[in-house]
C-alpha positions as CSV (number, residue, x, y, z in Angstrom):
1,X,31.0,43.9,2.9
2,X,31.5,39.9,1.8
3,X,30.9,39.0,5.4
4,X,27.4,40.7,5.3
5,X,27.0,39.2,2.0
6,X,28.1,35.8,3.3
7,X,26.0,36.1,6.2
8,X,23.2,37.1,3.8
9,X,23.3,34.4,1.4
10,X,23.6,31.7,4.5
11,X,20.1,33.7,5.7
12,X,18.7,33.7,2.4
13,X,19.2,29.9,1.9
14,X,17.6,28.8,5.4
15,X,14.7,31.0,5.0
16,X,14.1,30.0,1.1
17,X,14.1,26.5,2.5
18,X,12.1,27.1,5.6
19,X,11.1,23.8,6.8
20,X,7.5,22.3,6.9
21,X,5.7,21.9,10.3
22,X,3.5,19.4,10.9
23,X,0.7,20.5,9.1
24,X,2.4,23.8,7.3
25,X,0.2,25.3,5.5
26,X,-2.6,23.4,4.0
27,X,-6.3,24.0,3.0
28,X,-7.9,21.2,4.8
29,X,-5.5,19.5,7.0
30,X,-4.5,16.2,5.1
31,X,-1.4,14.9,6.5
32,X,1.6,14.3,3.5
33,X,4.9,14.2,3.6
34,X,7.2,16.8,5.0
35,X,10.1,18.5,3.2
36,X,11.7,22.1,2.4
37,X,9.4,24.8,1.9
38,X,11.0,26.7,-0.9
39,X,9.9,30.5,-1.4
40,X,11.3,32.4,-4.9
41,X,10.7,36.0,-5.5
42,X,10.8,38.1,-8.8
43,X,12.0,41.9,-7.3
44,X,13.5,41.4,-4.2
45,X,14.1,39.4,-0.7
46,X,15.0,41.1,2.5
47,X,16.1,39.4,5.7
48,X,16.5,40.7,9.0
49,X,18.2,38.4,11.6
50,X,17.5,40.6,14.7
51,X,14.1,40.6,14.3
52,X,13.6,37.2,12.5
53,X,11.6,38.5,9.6
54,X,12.0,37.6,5.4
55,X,10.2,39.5,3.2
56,X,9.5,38.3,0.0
57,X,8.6,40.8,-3.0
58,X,7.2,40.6,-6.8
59,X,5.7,37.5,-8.0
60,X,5.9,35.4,-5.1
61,X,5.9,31.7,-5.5
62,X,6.2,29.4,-2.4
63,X,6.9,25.4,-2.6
64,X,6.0,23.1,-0.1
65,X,4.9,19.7,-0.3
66,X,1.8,19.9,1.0
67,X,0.8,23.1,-0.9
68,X,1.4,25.8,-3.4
69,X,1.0,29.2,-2.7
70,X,1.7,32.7,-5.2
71,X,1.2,36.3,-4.4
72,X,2.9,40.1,-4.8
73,X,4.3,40.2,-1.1
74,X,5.1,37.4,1.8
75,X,6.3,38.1,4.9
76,X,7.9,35.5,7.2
77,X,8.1,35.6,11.1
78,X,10.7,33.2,12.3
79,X,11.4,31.1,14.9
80,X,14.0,32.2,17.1
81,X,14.8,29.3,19.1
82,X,13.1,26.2,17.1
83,X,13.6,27.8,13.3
84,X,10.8,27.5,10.7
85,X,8.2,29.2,10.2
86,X,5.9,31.1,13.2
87,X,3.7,33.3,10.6
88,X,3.2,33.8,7.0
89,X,1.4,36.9,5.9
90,X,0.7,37.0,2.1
91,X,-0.6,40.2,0.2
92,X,-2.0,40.8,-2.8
93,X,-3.5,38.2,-5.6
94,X,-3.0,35.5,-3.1
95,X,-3.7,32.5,-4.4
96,X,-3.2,29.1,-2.3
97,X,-3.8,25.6,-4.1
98,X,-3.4,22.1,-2.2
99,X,-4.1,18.5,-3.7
100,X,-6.1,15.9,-1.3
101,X,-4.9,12.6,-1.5
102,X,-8.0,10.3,-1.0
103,X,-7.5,7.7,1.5
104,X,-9.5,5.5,-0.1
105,X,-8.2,5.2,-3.3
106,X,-10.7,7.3,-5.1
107,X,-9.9,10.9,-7.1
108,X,-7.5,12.9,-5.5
109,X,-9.6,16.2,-4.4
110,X,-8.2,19.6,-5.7
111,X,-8.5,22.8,-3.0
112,X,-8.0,26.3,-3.8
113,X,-7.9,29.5,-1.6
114,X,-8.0,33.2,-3.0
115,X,-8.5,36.5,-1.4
116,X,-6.2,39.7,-1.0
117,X,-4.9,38.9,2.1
118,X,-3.9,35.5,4.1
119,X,-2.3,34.9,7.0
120,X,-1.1,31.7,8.5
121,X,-0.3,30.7,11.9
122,X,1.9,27.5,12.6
123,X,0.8,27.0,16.0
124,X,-2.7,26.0,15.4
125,X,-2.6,26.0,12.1
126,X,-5.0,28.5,10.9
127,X,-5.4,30.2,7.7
128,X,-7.1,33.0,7.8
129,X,-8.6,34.7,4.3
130,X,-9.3,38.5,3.5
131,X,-10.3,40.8,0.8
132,X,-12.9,39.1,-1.5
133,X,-12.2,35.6,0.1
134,X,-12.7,32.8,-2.1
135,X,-12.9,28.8,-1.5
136,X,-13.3,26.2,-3.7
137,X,-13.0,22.1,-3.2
138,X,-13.9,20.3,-5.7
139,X,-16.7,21.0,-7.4
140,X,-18.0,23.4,-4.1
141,X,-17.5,26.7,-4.2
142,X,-17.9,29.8,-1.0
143,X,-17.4,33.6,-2.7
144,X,-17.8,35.9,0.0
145,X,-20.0,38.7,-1.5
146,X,-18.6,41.7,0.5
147,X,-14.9,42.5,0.3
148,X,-15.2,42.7,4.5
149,X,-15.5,39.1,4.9
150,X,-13.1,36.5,6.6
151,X,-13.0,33.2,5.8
152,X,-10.7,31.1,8.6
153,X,-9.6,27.8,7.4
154,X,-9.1,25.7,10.2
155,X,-6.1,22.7,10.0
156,X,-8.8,20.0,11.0
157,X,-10.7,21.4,7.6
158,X,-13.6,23.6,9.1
159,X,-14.1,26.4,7.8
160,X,-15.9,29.8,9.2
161,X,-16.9,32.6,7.5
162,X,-17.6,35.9,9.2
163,X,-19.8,38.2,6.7
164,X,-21.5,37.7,4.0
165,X,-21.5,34.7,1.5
166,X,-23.0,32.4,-0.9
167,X,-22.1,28.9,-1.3
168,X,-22.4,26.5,-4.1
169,X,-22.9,22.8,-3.4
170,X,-22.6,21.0,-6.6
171,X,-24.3,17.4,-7.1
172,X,-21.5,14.5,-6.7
173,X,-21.3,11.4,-9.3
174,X,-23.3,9.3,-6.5
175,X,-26.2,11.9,-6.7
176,X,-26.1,11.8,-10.6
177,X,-26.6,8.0,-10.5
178,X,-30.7,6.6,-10.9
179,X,-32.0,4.5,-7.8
């Protein structure tokens, strides 16, 4: 029994701390610093080795530093040879957040994904949005206005929507100012 608990608290600690790829997950692909991912949960956290899968349960908060992430449930495929993260599904009140530094010294730009469902690939670094899929950047906003609709994030910041939408393009401080 304390060897599986040894073995389990070892697991537990690399997978809280899964480490970032090169563009983990982010909203619109802005390149930051790398450094642990850190995933807490409120009710419980199960790991299984063979199959390389963590599940995360109950008020779901994930760390990284190129974005935040909460939700009720996250499950984690793992790598089995290279360790990390391969896929991230996250269910229920998902609700991803990631800060834009500007490259040119202006405002830093504040990006927010919500839906019921989101699942996140490493490998080409798609995000993909479900149930009721929100995006908002800045001041611009894309609802989806049926519950069917998928909205993929792509890492190089496209995004595609598949199903209905409406989209909100908001005037920026250079269009406020007379000519």
């Amino acid at each position: 029994m304390v060897r599986k608990f040894l073995f389990l608290t070892l697991f537990c600690t690399a997978a809280c701390h899964l480490p970032a790829q090169d563009k983990s997950l982010n909203l619109f692909g802005d390149d930051k610093a790398k450094g642990p991912t850190i995933v807490t949960a409120s009710t419980e956290a199960t790991f299984d080795n063979q199959n390389h899968v963590a599940v995360f349960v109950g008020n779901v908060q994930v760390q990284d530093p190129q974005f935040s992430m909460t939700c009720d449930k996250l499950t984690v495929q793992l790598n089995k040879e290279e360790g990390g993260m391969k896929q991230a599904n996250a269910d229920g009140n998902v609700n991803i957040v990631s800060i834009q530094k500007d490259k040119n010294g202006g405002p830093d730009q504040k990006s927010t994904g919500k839906g019921e469902h989101a699942i996140y690939t490493t490998i080409d670094g798609r995000i993909v949005l479900t149930g009721s899929p929100q995006i908002q950047q800045g001041g611009n906003t894309h609802i989806s206005t049926d519950p069917r609709t998928k909205m993929t994030i792509f890492k190089d910041g496209r995004l595609q929507t598949d199903g209905p939408s409406r989209t909100t393009i908001m005037p920026s401080d250079d269009d406020k100012k007379p000519k």
